[in-house]
N, C-alpha and C positions, 0 to 999 in steps of 0.2 A: 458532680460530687467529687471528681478527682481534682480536677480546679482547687474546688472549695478544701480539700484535706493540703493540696498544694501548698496553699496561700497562706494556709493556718502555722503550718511548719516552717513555712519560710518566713511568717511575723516573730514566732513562737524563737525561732534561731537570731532574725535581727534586735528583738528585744533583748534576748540572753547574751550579746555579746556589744563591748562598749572599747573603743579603743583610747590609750590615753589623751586626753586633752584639757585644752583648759576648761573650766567651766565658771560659771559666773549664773548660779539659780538666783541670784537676788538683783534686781535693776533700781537704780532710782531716780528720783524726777524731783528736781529742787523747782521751788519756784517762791516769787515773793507776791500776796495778797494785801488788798485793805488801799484803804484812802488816805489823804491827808500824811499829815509826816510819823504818824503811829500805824506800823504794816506788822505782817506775818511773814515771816519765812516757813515753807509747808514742806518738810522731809519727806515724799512719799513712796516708801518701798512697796514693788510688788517681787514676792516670794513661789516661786516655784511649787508645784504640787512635792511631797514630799522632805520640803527643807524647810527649816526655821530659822528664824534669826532672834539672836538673844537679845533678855530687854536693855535697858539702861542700868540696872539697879541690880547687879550679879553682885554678891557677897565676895572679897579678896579672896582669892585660892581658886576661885572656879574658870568660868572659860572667860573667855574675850567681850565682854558688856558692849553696847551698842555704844557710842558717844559722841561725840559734837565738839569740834573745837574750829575756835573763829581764831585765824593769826593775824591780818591786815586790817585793823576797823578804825575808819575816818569817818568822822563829823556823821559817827552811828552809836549812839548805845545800847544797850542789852537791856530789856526787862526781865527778870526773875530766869525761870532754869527753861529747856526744853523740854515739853511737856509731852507725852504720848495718848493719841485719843481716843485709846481704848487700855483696858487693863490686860496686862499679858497673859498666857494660861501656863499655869504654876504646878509643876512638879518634884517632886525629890528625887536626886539623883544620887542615887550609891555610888557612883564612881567618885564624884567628887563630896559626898556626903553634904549636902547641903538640898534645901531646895533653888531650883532654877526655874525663871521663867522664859519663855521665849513665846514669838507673832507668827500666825502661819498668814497665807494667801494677800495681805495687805496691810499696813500699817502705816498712818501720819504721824510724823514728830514736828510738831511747832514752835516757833522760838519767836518771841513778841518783841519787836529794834523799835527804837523810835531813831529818827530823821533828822539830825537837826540842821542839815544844810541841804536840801533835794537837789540841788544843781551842781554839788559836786560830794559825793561821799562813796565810800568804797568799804564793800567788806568781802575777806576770804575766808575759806578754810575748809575741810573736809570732815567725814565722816569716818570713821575707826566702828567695823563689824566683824562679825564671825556668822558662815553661816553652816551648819549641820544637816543629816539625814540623818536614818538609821546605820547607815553604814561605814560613813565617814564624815569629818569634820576639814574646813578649808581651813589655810591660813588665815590670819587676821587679815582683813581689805581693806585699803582707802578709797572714797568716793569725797575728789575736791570738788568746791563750786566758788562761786565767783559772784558779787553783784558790784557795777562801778557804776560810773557815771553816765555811762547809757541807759541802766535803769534797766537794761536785760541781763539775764543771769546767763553766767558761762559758768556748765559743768564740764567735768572730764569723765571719759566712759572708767567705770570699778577697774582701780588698780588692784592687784594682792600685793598687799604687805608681807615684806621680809622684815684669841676671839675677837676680836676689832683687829678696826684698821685705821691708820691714819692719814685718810683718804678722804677729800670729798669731792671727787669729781669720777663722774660716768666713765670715762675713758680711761683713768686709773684703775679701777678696777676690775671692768669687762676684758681690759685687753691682758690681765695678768695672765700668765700659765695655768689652765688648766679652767678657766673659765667660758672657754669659746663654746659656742653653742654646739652640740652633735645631734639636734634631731633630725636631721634628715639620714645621721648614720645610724640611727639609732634605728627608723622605719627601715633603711635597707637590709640590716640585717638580718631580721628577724624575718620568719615566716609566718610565729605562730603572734605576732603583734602582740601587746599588752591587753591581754582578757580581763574583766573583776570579773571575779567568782558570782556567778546568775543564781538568784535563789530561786529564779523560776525552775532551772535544771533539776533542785531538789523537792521542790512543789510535785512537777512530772513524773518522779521516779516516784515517792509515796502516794502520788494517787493511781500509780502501777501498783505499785506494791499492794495497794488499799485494796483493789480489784481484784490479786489474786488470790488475795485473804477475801472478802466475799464469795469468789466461787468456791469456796470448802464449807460455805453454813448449810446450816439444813434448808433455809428458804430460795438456794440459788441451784446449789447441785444435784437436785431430784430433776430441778425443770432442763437439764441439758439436753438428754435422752429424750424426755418428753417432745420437749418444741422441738429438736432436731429428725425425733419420727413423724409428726405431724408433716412438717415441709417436705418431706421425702413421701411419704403415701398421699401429700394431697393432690400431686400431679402425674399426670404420666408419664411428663418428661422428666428425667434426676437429672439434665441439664438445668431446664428451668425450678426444678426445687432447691437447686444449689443455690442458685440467683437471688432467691427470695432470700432466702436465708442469712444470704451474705447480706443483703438490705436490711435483713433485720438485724443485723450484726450495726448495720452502720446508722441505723435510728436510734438504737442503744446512743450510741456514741455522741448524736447530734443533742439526745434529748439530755445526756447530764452535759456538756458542754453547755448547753442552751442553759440550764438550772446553771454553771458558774457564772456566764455573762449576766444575766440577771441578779445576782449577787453584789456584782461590778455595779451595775445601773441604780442599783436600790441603794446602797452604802457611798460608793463613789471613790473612785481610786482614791483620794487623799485622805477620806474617811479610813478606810482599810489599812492604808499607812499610820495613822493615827492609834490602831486600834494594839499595835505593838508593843507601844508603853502607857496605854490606860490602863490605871486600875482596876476602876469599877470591869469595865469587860474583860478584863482576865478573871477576877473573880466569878462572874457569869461565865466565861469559858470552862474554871476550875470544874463549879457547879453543873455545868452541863456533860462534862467526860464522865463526871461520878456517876450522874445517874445512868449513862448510859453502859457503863461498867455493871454498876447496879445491876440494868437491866441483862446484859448478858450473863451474867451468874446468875440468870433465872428469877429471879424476884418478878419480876411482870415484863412484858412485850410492849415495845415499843411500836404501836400500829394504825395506819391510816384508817378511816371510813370506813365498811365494805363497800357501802352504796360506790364508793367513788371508781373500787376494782369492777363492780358489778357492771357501771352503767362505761365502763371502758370498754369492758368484755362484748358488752353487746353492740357497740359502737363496731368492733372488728367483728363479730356475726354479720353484720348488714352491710359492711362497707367493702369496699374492692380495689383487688390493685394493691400500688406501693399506700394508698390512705390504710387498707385494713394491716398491713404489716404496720405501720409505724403504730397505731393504736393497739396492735397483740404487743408489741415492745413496752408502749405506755402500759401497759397491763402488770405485764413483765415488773418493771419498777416499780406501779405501787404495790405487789404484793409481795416482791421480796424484802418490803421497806424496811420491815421487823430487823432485819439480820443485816442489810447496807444502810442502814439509817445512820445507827452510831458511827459506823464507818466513814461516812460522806458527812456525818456532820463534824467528825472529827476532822478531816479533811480540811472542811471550807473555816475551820476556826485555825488553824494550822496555814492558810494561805490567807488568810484574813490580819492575822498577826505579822507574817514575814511584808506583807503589804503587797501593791502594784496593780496594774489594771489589769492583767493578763492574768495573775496566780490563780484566782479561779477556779478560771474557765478551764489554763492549763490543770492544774491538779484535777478536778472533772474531766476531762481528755483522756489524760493516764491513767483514771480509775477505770470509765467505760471503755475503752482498749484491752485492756486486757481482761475486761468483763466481760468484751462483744467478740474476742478472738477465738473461743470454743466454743459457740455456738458456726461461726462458717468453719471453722475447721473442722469439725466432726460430719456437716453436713457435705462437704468434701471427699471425706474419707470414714463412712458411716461405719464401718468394721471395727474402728479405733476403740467406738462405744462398749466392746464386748470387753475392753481391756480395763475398763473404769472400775472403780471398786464400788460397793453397792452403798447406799447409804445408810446408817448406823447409828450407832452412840459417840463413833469417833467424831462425825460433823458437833453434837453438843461441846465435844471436847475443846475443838476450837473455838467456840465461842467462848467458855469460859478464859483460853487462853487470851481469847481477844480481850476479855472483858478485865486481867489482870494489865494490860499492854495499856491499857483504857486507864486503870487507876494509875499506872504509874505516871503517867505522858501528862496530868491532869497537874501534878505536883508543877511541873514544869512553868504553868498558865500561874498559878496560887502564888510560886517565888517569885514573878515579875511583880504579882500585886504586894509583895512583901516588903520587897528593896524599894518601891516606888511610894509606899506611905512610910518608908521606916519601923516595922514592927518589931523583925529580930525574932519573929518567931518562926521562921523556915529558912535558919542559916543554910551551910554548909555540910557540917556534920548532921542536922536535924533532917536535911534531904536524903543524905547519904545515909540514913538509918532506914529511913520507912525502904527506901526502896532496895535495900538490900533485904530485909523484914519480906517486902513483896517479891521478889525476885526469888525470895526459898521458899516463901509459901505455892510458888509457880513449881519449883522442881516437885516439893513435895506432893503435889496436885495430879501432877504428871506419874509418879510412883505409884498413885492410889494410894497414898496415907493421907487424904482430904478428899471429901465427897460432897456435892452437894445434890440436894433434896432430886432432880430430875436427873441424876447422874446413871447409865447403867453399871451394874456389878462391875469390877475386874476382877477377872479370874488372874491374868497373868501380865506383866508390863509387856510391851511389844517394843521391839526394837526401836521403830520413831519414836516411840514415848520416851525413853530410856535413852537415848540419842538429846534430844530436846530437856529431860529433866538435869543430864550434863550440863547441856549449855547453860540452863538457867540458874541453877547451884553454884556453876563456876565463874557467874556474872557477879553473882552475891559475893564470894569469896574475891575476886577482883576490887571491890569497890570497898572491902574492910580497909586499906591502909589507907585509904583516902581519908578515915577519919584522923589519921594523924598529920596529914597534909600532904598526902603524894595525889601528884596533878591527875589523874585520871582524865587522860586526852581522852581515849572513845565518849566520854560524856561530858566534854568541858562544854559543848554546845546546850545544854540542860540545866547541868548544877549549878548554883550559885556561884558565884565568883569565888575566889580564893581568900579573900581578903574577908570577905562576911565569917571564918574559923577561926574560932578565938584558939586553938590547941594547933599550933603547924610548926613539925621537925623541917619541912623544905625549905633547903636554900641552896638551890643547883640556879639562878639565875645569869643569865649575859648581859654583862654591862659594857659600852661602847671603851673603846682606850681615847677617842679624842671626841671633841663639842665642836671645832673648828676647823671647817675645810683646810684651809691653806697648811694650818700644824698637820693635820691628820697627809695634804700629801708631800709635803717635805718628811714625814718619817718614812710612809711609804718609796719615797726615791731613794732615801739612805736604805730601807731594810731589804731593796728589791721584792716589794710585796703588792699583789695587787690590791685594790680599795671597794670595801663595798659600802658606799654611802644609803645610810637609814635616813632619808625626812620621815620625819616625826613629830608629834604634839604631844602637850601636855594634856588634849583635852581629848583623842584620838584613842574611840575604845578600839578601835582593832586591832591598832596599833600593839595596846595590852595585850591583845589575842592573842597574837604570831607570837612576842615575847614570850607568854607564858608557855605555850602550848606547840610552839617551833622550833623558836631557839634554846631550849631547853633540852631539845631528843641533844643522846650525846653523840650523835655522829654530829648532827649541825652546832653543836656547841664545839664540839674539839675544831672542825673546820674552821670556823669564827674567830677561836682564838688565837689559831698558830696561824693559819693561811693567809689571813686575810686582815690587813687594815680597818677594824669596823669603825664609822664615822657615823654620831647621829648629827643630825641635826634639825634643832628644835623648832620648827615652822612659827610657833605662837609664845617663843621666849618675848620676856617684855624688860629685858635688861637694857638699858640704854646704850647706845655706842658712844665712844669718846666723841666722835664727831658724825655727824648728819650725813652720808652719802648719797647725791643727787645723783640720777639716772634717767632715761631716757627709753620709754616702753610704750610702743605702740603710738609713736608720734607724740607722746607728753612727758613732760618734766616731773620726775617722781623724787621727793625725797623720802630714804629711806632712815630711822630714828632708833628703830630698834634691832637689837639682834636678831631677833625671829623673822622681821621683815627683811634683813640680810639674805636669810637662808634663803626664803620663798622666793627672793627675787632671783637666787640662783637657781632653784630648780625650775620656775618658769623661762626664764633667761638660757639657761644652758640645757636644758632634757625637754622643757616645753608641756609640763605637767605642773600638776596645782594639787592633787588632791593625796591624800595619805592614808594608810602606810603607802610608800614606794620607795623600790628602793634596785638601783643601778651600782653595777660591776664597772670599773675604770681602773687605768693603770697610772702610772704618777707623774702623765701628760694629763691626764684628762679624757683620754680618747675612750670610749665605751669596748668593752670585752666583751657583751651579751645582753639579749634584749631584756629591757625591764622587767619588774615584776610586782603586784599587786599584793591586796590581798587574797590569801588564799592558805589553809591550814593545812594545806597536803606536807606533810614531812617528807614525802619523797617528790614531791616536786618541786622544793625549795632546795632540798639536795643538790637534784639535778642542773636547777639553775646556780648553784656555787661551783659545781664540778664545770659546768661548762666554760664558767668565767675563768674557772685555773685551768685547764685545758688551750686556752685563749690566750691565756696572760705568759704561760709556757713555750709558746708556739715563738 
């Protein structure tokens, strides 16, 4: 067992942590079909769990369309366009207001040549993509190929595609000032590497959290005392009653773990990823927090079989050993289902939506944990029990509170399905009302001025209450300006975007002072200033994130403005350069055409990363001041890495 909790924390750590590199989720495999001098040329991408690549047919203004372009064709012509042999899946996306489509797991694009000379004909060219996740978007990528007169196809492994310059040669450009490559100074310095922010980390901590909000219902904290006096008088030895007990602490554990992996199995990691910008199941997410909200403000119980507790219970009568403990645990859960039900089902739709194969199981870990922690603890230390408070009308209390935590958290699931069909009917301000609307009916709840039907009397507020109806009154009161457009960071993770408010006073924004490396560090050498270069996208929602809800606090705005050189630069700009810059990447001849393919070539080329937001401290050499930085919405941890970089740049 200690093995097995080992091994789990040590996956649970290597999945949550990713250090920068390139990545390349989409591969492809060209190849040419067919007889006679009328053939196929067959594009076949395979896609990474997790990522998409967009179709052909993106409306102008949105991201980077998939496309095909042939430059050298001898004694070959083209039939008709390149065709794809399945239709894409089609969504609306708020960010860019349009709908988009994009291919998960596989996709063939075909392009039908006729031959008209088979013993000597030549054709090139490559492919121009974009591929996305939920959490980031790459630059745009070239994938050339090649078919000559050998009649086998040469590909080249996925280039990433990168104010001008009037350069077109490799050597002119790489070897300018401030272009040399620093990753290897970039890993020495650093100790804490470049982390992305793990949503498994926050999976974990809410299904902690989840767990020690279940041990305060009525159907969890009767049975502490109970089950923890049973194990203690059913043996002689309180060495050996502790033992059991700790067992049954850690069946708890195995058996909702066990319910996430099966989740995982039934849906399938990429399904679960999926499940974050569907519709329809967010809408069935919505519907399902209501009623469980419902449920907890007493309207009906949410409750398994009895046969099913019964014939558990009697399973642990007859059985012996660690089998009859694991089966009195199984007991344990389906009868306290009533009250961890909405809980764990909120949970698994909540790690279902952030996606991954692990969320889960982890989010089930962290609930049973600190489900399973006061059951050995108490049998440890059985005297602690006299200090428990008895159970009450304050346990319904909690539930009702859960069940307002429940309607709000539900809104959350409704606005993805909102912005994803285009409704318009749960903007910004329309979010911002109901739950401020909810978050006072929670104070007032909490005061005794709302009752509901299985409530007991209050004679007098108690200090938790009255404590707790602060905080929820002053939550409400918080979120009023936000109907005028003030950024409400604590909940920018929930509320609709900023831009769904048709009524917004805000405009405290940061805008870069230069587009172009080279201008941006020639100012920096004149101003003696160090450089914090932003890669960035046009198409890069997180990118939005940090802008809105980072660089926005006024300590990092003031920093930004005066301290520090900011340089964006647009990874997916599709501005043409004056002239073609050819380079040399990974043993092949790359030209690069466009601006944004500039930029990318330089942050693969010189830092050794690909993917955005990212964003490095430099002085106006070029040399790195402090280790990179991802995303990640901590305001004081973005501090710290500017402070460090002027500390650096000072030295």
């Amino acid at each position: 067992m200690k093995k097995f909790l080992g091994l789990l924390i040590v996956g649970m750590l290597f999945c949550m942590s990713s250090y920068s590199q390139i990545i390349e989720p989409v591969k492809w495999k060209v190849s040419m079909q067919g007889e006679g001098n009328e053939k196929e040329i067959v594009f076949h991408a395979y896609i990474e769990d997790g990522w998409h690549l967009y179709a052909t047919d993106i409306p102008s203004g949105g991201p980077i369309p998939t496309s095909f372009s042939f430059d050298d064709i001898s004694n070959v012509s083209l039939k008709g366009d390149v065709t794809p042999s399945k239709r894409p899946h089609e969504e609306y996306s708020a960010l860019f207001d349009m709908k988009l489509g994009w291919y998960n797991s596989t996709i063939d694009f075909k392009q039908t040549i006729f031959i008209e000379n088979p013993d000597s004909f030549k054709i090139t060219g490559y492919i121009t993509y974009q591929a996305c996740n939920d959490v980031t978007c790459l630059p745009p990528t070239k994938h050339e190929f090649s078919f000559g007169e050998s009649k086998t196809p040469t590909t080249t492994a996925p280039v990433m595609t990168p104010v001008n310059l009037n350069t077109n040669s490799s050597s002119n450009l790489t070897s300018q000032k401030g272009w040399q490559p620093v990753v290897e100074e970039l890993r020495a310095m650093s100790t804490e590497k470049l982390l992305q922010e793990s949503s498994l980390w926050f999976i974990f901590i809410s299904g902690f959290i989840g767990g020690l909000l279940a041990l305060l219902t009525p159907c969890v904290w009767p049975m502490i005392p109970l089950t923890v006096s049973f194990f203690l008088k059913k043996q002689q030895s309180r060495h050996k009653a502790i033992g059991e007990a700790i067992l049954y602490g850690l069946s708890i554990i195995i058996i909702y773990v066990g319910l996430g992996l099966l989740i995982t199995l039934l849906f399938g990691a990429s399904a679960l990823n999926d499940l974050a910008t569907n519709a329809l199941f967010n809408i069935l997410f919505f519907a399902l927090l209501v009623l469980f909200a419902v449920s907890f403000f007493g309207a009906f119980d949410i409750t398994l079989p009895a046969s099913w507790s019964n014939k558990l219970d009697r399973k642990a009568d007859t059985a012996t050993g660690i089998i009859a403990i694991f089966f009195m645990a199984f007991t344990l859960v389906l009868v306290s289902f009533s009250c961890t039900g909405p809980i764990i089902g909120t949970l698994l739709v909540e790690a279902a939506s952030w996606g991954g194969t692990l969320a889960p199981a982890v989010g089930m870990g962290g609930f049973a944990i600190a489900l399973a922690i006061p059951f050995a603890l108490f049998a440890m230390f059985p005297s602690l029990m006299k200090q428990l408070p008895k159970s009450g009308g304050w346990l319904n209390t909690v539930k009702v509170i859960l069940g307002f935590l429940e309607l709000a958290l539900s809104l959350k699931f409704l606005s993805v399905a909102d912005l994803a069909y285009g409704w318009h009917i749960l903007d910004r301000e329309t979010f911002l009302v109901l739950w401020i609307v909810i978050f006072a009916l929670l104070g007032f709840y909490l005061l005794g001025k709302l009752n509901f039907s299985h409530d007991s009397p209050i004679k007098h507020v108690s200090v938790p209450r009255l404590f707790l109806a602060i905080i929820s009154l002053s939550f409400s009161l918080y979120m009023i300006p936000g109907l005028w457009g003030a950024p409400l960071k604590a909940i920018s993770a929930f509320a609709p975007p900023l831009y769904t408010q048709d009524f917004n006073l805000y405009n405290k924004e940061v805008h870069a002072a230069f587009n172009d490396y080279n201008e941006g560090l020639a100012y920096a050498r004149q101003e003696k200033k160090p450089i914090l270069i932003d890669f960035s996208g046009y198409g890069c929602v997180n990118c939005r994130k940090m802008e809105a809800s980072v660089w926005t606090d006024p300590v990092v705005k003031q920093i930004l403005e005066n301290k520090y050189v900011l340089i964006t630069l647009m990874v997916d700009d599709k501005e043409k350069l004056k002239k073609p810059i050819t380079v040399t990447e990974n043993g092949k001849s790359v030209k690069l055409t466009t601006v944004g393919e500039k930029w990318s070539f330089l942050q693969r080329h010189k830092f050794g990363a690909n993917a955005q937001p990212y964003y490095v401290i430099i002085n106006s050499d070029g040399e790195p001041l402090a280790a990179p930085y991802g995303y990640n919405e901590s305001v004081a941890k973005f501090i710290d890495f500017l402070q460090k970089g002027l500390k650096a740049f000072n030295k």
